[in-house]
NULUMBA-727294 format. One line per 3 residues: number of its first residue (from 1); their letters; for each residue x, y, z of C-alpha. Coordinates in steps of 0.25 Angstrom, whole numbers, plus 5000, padded with zeros to 4 digits. Example, Ala and Ser with C-alpha at 12.3 -4.5 7.8 and 13.67 -1.06 7.14 Angstrom:
// NULUMBA-727294
1 = as = 5049,4982,5031 | 5055,4996,5029 $
***
This chain:
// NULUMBA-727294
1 = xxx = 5410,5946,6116 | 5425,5949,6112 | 5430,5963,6105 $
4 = xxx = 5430,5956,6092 | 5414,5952,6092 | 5410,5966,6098 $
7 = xxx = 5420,5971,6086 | 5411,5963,6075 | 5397,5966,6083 $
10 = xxx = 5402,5982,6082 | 5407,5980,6068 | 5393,5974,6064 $
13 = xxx = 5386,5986,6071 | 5395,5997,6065 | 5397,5988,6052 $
16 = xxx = 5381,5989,6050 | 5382,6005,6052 | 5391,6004,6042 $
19 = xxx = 5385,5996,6032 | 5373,6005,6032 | 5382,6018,6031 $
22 = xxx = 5390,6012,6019 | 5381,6007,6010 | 5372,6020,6013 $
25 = xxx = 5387,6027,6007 | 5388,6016,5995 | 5375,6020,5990 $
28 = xxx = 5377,6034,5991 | 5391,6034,5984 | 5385,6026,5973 $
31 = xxx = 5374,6037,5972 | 5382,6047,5972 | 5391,6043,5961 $
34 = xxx = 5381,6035,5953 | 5387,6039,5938 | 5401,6036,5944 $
37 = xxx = 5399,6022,5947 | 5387,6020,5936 | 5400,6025,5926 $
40 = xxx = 5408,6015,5932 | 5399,6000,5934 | 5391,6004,5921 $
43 = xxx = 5376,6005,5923 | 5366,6010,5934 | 5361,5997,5935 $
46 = xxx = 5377,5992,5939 | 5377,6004,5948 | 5364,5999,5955 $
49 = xxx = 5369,5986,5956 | 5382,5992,5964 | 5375,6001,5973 $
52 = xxx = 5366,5992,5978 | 5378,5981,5979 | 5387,5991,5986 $
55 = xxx = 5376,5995,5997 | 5374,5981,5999 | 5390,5977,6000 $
58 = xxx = 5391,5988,6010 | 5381,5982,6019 | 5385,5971,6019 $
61 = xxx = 5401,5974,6020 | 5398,5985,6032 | 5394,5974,6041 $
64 = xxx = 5400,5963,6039 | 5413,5972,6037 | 5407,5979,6050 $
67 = xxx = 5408,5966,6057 | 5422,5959,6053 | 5428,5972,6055 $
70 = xxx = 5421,5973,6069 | 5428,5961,6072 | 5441,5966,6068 $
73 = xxx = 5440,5978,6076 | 5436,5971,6088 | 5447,5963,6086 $
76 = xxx = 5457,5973,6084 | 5450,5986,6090 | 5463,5985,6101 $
79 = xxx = 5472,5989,6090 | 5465,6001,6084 | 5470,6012,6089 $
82 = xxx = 5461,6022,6098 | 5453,6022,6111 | 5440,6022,6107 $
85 = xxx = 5432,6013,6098 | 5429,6023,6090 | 5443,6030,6087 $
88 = xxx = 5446,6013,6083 | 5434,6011,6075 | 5439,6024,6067 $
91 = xxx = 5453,6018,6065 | 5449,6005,6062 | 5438,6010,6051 $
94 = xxx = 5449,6020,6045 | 5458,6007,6043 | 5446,5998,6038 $
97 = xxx = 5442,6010,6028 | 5456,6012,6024 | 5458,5996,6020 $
100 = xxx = 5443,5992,6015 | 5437,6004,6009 | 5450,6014,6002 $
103 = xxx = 5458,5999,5998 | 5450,5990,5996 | 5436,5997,5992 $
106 = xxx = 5435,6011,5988 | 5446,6006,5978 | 5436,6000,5969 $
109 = xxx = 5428,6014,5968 | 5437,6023,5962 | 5432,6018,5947 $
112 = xxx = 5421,6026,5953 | 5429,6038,5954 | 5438,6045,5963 $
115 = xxx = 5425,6053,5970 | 5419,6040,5972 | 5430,6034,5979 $
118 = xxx = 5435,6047,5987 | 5418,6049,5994 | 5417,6033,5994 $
121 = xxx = 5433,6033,6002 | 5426,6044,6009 | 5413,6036,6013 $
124 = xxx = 5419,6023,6016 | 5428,6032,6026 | 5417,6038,6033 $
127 = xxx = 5410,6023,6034 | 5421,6017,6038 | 5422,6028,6049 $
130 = xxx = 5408,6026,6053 | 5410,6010,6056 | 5423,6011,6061 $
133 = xxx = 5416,6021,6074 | 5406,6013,6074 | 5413,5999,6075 $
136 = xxx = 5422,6008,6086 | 5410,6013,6095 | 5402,5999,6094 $
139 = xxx = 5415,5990,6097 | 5419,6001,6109 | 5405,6001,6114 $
142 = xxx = 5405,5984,6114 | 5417,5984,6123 | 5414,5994,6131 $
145 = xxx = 5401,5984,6133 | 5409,5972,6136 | 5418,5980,6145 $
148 = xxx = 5407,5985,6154 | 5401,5970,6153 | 5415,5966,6160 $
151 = xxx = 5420,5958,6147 | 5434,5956,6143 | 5441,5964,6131 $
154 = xxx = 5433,5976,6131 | 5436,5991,6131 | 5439,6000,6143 $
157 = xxx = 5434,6014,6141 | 5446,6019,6133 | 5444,6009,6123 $
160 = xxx = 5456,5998,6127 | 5455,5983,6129 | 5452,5977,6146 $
163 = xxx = 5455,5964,6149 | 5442,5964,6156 | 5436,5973,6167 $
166 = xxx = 5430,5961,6175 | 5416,5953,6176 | 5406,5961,6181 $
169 = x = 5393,5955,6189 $
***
């Protein structure tokens, strides 16, 4: 298996953590500012209809996101900087945050107020930071795998690329 396959199996793993962990924060947003967005889509019946939506679409984007974003990493994780997986994932997930939740999502949720948007900003940083350690501490642990297994393009214990270590018997 190459670096970008164990990147897309890492990303499905931490993208599933993920998954779970945002739609538990989606659902408790929408509690929590309930009369905000019921003022803002109309009725409670609109608001049901989004909280269930939005839990769903949080699901369903953490892991497939999870995974194409895995891939990318394994592709890229070279080029990030940082030694460990972990100091990677955290860059990687402070650039993906930056790019899909403050542009292109969070955006959308200042007509539900500024308070909304600064805890959901707030949120999506802290889930963002949770996938982006975990895709770092799976994908490490999978080339540190394939390194002791004696295949090629896997980590060294600093975190940097060898060209192989060598078949083993």
């Amino acid at each position: 298996m190459g670096r970008v396959t164990e990147g897309g199996k890492a990303g499905l793993l931490a993208g599933l953590i993920y998954a779970v962990l945002t739609a538990a924060v989606v659902v408790t947003l929408l509690i929590l500012f309930q009369s905000s967005v019921v003022k803002v889509v109309g009725t409670g019946v609109a608001y049901n209809q989004i909280l269930a939506a939005d839990a769903l679409v949080a699901v369903i984007f953490g892991i497939v996101a999870g995974i194409l974003l895995g891939l990318v990493y394994g592709a890229v994780s070279d080029r990030i900087p940082g030694r460990r997986g972990v100091t990677k994932g955290l860059v990687f997930a402070l650039i993906l945050w930056a790019i899909l939740h403050v542009l292109a999502d969070y955006l959308g949720n200042l007509k539900y107020g500024v308070t909304f948007y600064l805890v959901d900003i707030g949120l999506g940083l802290g889930t963002s930071l949770v996938y982006g350690v975990l895709l770092g501490v799976f994908f490490e642990r999978a080339m540190n795998r394939l390194a002791s297994s004696g295949r090629k393009n896997a980590l060294d214990e600093s975190g940097s690329t060898q060209e192989s270590r060598g078949a083993r018997p």
